[in-house]
C-alpha positions in Angstrom: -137.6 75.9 -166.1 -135.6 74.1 -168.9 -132.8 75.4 -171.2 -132.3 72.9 -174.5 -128.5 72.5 -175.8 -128.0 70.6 -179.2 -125.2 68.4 -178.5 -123.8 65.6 -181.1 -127.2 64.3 -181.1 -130.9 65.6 -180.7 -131.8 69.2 -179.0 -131.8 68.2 -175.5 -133.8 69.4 -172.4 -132.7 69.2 -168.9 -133.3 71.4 -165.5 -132.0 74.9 -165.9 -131.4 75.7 -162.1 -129.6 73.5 -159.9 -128.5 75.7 -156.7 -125.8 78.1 -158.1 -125.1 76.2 -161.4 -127.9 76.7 -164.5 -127.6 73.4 -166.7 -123.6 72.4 -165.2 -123.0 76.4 -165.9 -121.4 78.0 -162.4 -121.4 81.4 -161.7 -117.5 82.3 -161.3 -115.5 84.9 -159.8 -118.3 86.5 -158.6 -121.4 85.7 -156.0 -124.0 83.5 -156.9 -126.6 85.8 -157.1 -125.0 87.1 -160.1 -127.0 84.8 -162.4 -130.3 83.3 -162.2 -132.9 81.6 -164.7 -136.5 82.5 -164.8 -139.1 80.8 -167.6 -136.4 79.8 -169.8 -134.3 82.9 -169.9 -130.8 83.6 -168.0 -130.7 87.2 -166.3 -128.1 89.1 -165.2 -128.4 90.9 -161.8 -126.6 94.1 -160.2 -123.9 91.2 -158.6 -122.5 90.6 -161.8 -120.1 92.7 -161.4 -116.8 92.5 -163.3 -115.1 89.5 -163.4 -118.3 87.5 -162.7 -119.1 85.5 -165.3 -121.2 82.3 -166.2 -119.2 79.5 -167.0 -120.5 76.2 -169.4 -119.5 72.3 -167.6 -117.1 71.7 -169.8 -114.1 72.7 -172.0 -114.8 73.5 -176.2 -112.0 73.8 -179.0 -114.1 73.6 -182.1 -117.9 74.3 -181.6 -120.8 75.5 -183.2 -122.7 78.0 -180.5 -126.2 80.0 -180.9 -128.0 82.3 -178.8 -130.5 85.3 -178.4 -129.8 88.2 -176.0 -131.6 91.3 -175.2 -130.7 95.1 -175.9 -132.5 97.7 -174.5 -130.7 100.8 -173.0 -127.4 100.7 -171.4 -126.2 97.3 -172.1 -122.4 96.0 -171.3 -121.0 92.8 -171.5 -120.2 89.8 -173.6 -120.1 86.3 -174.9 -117.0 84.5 -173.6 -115.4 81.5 -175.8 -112.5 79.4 -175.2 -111.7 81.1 -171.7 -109.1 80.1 -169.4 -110.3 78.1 -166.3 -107.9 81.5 -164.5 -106.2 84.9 -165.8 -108.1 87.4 -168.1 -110.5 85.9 -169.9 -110.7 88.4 -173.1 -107.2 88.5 -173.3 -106.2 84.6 -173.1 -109.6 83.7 -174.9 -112.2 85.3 -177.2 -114.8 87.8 -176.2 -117.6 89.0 -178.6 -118.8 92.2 -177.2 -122.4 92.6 -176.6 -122.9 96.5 -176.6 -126.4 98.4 -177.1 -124.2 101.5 -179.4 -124.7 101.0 -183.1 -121.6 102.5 -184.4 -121.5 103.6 -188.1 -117.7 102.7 -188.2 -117.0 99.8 -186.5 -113.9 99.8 -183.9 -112.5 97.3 -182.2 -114.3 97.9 -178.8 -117.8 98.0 -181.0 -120.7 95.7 -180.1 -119.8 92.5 -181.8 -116.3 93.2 -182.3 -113.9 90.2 -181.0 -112.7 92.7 -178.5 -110.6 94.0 -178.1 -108.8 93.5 -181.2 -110.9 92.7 -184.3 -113.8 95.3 -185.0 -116.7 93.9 -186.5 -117.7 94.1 -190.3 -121.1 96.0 -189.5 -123.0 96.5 -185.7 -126.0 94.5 -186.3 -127.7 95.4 -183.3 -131.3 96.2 -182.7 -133.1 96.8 -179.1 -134.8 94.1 -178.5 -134.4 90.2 -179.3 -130.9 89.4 -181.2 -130.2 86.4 -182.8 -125.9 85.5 -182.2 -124.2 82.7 -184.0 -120.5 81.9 -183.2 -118.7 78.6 -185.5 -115.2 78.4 -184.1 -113.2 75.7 -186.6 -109.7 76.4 -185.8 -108.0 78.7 -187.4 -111.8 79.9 -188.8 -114.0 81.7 -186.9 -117.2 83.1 -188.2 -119.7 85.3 -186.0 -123.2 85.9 -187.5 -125.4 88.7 -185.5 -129.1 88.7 -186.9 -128.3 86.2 -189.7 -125.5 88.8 -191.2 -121.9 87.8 -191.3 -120.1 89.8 -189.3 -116.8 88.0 -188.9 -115.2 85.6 -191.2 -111.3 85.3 -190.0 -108.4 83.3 -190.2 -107.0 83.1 -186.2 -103.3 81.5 -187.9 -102.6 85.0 -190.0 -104.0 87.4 -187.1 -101.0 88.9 -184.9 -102.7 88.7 -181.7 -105.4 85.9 -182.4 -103.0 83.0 -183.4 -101.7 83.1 -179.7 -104.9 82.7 -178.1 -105.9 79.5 -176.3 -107.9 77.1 -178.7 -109.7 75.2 -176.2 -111.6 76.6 -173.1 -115.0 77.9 -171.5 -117.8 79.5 -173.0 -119.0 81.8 -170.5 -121.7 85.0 -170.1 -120.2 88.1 -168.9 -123.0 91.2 -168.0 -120.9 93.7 -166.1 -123.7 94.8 -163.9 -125.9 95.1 -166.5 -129.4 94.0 -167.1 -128.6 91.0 -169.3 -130.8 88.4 -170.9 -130.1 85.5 -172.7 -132.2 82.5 -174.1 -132.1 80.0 -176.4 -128.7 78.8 -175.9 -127.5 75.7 -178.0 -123.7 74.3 -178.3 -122.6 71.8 -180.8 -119.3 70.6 -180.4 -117.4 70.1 -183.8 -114.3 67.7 -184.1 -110.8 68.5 -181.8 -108.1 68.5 -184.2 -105.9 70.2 -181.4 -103.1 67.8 -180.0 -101.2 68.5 -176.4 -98.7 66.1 -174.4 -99.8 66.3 -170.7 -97.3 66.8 -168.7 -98.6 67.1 -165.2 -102.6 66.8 -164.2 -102.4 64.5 -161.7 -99.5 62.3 -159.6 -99.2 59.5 -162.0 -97.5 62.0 -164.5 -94.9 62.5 -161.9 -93.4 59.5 -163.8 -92.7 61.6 -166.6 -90.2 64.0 -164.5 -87.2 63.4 -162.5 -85.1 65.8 -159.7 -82.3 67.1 -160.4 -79.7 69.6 -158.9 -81.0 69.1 -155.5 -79.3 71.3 -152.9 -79.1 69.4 -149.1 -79.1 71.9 -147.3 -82.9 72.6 -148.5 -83.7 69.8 -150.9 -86.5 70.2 -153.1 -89.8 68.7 -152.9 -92.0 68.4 -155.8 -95.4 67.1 -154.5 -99.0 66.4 -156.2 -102.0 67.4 -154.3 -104.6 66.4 -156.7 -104.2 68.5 -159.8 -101.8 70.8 -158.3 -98.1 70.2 -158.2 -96.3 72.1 -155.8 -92.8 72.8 -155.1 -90.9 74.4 -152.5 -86.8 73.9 -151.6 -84.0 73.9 -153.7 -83.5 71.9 -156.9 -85.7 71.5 -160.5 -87.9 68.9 -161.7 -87.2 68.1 -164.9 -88.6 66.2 -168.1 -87.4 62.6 -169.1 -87.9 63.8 -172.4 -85.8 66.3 -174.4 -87.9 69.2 -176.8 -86.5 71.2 -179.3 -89.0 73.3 -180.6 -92.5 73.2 -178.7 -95.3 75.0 -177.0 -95.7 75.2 -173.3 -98.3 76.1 -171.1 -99.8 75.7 -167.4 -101.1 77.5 -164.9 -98.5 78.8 -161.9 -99.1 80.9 -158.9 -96.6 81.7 -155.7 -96.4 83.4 -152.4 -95.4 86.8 -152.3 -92.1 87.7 -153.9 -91.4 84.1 -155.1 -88.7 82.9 -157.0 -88.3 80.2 -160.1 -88.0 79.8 -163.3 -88.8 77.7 -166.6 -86.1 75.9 -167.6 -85.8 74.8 -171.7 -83.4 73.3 -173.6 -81.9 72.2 -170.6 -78.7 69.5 -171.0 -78.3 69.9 -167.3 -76.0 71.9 -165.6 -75.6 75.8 -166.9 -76.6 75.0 -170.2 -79.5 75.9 -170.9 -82.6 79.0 -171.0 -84.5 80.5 -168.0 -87.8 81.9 -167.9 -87.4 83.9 -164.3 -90.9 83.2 -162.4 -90.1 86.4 -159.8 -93.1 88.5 -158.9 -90.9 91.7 -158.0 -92.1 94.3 -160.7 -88.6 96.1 -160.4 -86.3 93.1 -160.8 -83.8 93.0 -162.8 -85.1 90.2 -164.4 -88.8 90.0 -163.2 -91.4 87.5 -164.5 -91.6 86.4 -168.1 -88.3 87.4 -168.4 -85.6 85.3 -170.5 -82.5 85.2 -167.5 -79.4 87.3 -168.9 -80.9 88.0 -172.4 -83.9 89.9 -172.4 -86.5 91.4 -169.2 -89.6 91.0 -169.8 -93.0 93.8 -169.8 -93.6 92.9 -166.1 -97.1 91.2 -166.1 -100.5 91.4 -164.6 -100.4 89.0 -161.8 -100.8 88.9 -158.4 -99.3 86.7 -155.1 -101.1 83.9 -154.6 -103.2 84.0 -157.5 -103.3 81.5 -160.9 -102.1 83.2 -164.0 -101.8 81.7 -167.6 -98.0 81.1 -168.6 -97.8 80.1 -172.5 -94.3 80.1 -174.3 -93.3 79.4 -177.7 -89.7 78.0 -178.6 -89.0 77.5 -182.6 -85.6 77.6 -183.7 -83.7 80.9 -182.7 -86.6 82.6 -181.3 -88.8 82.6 -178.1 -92.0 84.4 -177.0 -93.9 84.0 -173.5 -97.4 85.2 -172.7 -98.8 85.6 -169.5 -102.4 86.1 -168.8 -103.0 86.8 -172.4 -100.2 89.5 -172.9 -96.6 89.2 -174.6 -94.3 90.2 -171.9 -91.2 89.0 -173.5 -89.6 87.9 -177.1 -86.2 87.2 -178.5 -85.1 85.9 -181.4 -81.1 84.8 -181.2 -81.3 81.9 -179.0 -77.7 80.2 -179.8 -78.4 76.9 -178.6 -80.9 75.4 -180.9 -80.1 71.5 -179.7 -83.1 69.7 -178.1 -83.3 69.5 -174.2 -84.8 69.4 -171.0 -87.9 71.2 -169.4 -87.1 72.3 -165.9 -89.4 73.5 -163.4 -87.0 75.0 -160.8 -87.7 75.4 -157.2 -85.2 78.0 -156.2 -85.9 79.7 -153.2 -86.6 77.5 -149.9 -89.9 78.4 -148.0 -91.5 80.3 -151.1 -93.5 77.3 -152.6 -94.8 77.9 -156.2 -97.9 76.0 -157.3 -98.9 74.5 -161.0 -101.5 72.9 -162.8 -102.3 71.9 -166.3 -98.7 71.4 -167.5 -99.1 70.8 -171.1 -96.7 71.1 -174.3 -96.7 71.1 -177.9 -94.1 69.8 -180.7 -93.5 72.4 -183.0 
């Protein structure tokens, strides 16, 4: 029981089934038994119900990805590409949809489409055997389905795609459907991608400081591994100042917590909030931008990781959470560089953050 990936060097062969994980791919959000491997092919089983998903080892920006996968009746489901570790995975990644329906105009919720936003240039599906091809080369991205072109894009001039994440998971998504796949071969391509960590582990607690502590709840900032949790009263804030920049992480917090994203920051007043507040009916709930603009409340849920992204350049701001726009502006009046602040502002509702990362712009 063997599945060959073509990595930097030859193809290479190495056991398929190893408990719950086939080749270092886990079965996620969903029960083991979703997935299994049989003589060299990867099946699908009722379990796979959405979310479940089959997740690759390891993280890819640029890659080079082929497969086969099997149509015959009913078919739902999909071929997962720089997905997020949490949140939705179509929305803050790529998804090609694999779909049995040959549609004679394409849409963008056809099989093969980059759903579900970019239909595809034909459906090229047959029901049996299909040959996919996926070359992700930031900002191109070309998708082949039976040796036909079916995608050839530019993901900088795309509205929607040029905010998606450029580095994650490829994963196999069935939806309950009888799924097969074979054949499955990833060649990473050169990273040319370039973030400033700002928090994985407790040696990057270096890189902060606390500030506006209040005593009568002081706030405490503390690394458990990769998470970074905070509970009290008081920010944690960046040594360095950032003018223009990208920002992302992933946050979660107890019911009806209460925080915010601090930028341009020269301590004190001045500066810009994004409220963290999970209280759809705030006045300024989640994603918002505090006293300026409320944000589309978001899809998230206590307790659970969503995908925070924001964008600062010049006069205007955008956030994106779990793959959505909640919340843009465009007439920030202080365009001086600053600090980021995580702010702790509510004692005994602790918020929680991983993967801090951010971007010069």
């Amino acid at each position: 029981m063997l599945l060959t990936r073509r990595l930097f060097a030859p193809v290479l062969a190495a056991p398929l089934l190893r408990g719950n994980s086939i080749n270092g791919w886990t079965t996620e959000d969903g029960p083991e038994s979703s997935y299994y491997e049989k003589d060299g092919v990867i099946h699908a089983t009722p379990a796979s119900e959405y979310p479940a998903w089959l997740r690759s080892a390891r993280q890819y920006e640029n890659f080079d990805l082929s497969m086969e996968w099997f149509s015959k009746g009913w078919m739902d489901g999909g071929v997962y590409f720089a997905a997020p570790e949490h949140g939705i995975k179509s929305r803050c990644g790529f998804k090609v949809s694999l779909f049995h329906q040959v549609d004679k105009d394409p849409r963008t919720n056809s099989a093969l489409s980059i759903f579900p936003v970019v239909a595809p240039k034909v459906v090229n599906v047959r029901p049996e055997w299909n040959a996919l091809r996926v070359r992700m080369s930031w900002p191109k991205l070309q998708v082949w389905s039976n040796g036909e072109l079916v995608h050839d894009l530019d993901c900088d001039v795309h509205p929607e795609l040029k905010y998606k994440l450029r580095r994650g998971y490829v994963g196999l998504e069935s939806l309950s459907y009888p799924h097969r796949w074979r054949n499955i071969k990833i060649e990473p391509l050169p990273a040319t991608e370039k973030w400033e960590s700002l928090f994985t582990s407790a040696a990057d607690l270096e890189k902060w400081e606390l500030t506006e502590v209040v005593q009568r709840a002081p706030a405490k900032f503390e690394a458990f591994g990769r998470i970074l949790r905070s509970d009290g009263l008081g920010n944690l804030t960046t040594k360095e100042k950032y003018r223009d920049f990208a920002l992302r992480m992933y946050i979660r917090g107890t019911h009806q917590h209460n925080g915010g994203v601090l930028f341009r920051s020269q301590g004190g007043r001045e500066r810009y909030e994004i409220q963290l507040h999970d209280v759809r009916e705030a006045h300024y709930p989640t994603g918002s931008l505090y006293f300026h603009q409320r944000a589309k409340y978001p899809e998230i849920e206590s307790q659970q990781w969503f995908l925070f992204q924001m964008w600062v350049k010049d006069a205007w701001c955008l956030v994106r959470i779990n793959g959505e726009n909640v919340m843009e502006y465009d007439r920030l009046e202080n365009l001086q560089p600053g600090f980021i602040e995580l702010q702790a502002h509510q004692a005994g509702r602790w918020m929680e953050y991983k993967e801090i990362e951010v971007k010069r712009l």
